[in-house]
C-alpha positions as CSV (number, residue, x, y, z in Angstrom):
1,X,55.6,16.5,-17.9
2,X,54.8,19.2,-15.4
3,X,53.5,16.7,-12.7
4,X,55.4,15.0,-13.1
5,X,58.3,17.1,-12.3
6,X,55.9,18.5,-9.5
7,X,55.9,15.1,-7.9
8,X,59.4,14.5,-7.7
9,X,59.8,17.8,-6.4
10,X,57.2,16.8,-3.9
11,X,58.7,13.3,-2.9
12,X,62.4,15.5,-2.8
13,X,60.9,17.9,-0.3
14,X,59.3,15.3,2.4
15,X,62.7,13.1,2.2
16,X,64.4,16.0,3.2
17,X,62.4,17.4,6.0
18,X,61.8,13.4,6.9
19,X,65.7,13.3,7.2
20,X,65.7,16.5,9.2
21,X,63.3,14.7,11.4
22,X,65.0,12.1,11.9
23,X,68.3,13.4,12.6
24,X,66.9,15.9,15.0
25,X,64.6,13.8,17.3
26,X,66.0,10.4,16.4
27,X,69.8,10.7,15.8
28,X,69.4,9.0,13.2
29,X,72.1,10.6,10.1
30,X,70.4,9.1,6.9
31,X,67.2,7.0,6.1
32,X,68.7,6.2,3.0
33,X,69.2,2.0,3.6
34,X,72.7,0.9,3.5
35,X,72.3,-3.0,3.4
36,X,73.5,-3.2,7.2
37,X,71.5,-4.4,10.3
38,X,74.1,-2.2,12.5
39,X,73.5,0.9,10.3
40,X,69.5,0.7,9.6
41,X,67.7,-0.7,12.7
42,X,67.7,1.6,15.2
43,X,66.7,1.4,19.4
44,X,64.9,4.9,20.1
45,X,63.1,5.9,23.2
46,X,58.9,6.1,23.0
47,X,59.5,9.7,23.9
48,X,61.7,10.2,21.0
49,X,59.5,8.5,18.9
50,X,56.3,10.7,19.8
51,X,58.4,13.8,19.2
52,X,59.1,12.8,15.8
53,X,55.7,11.6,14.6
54,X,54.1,14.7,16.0
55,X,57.0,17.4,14.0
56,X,55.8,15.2,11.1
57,X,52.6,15.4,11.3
58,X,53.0,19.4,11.8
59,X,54.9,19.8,9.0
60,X,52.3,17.9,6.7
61,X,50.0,20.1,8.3
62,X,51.6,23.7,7.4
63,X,52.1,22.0,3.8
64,X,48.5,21.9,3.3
65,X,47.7,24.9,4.8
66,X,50.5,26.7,2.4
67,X,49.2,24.8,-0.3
68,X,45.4,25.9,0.1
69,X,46.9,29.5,0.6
């Protein structure tokens, strides 16, 4: 029972800082879906988009390095 509570907590943590992401390099306010063309395709810039993969990738980064801490 204990990974499994350790996973949701897990999957809970990256959907936040992947919202956090995404409403800080993307605009975008949710990635939850909401059934909506208008409201979950999105137009961003290449720049944008580079800026956003590489916080993500940092932030999985400083994950594992806490984790092997």
């Amino acid at each position: 029972m204990a990974v499994l509570n350790e996973e949701i907590d897990m999957k809970t943590q990256v959907d936040t800082v992947l919202t956090e992401i995404a409403q800080k390099y993307l605009y975008i306010d949710t990635l939850e879906t909401r059934f909506s063309d208008r409201l979950d395709f999105h137009e961003v810039g290449v720049q944008m988009l580079k800026s956003a993969l590489k916080s993500a990738y940092y932030a999985g980064a400083r994950s594992e390095k806490e984790k092997s801490v």
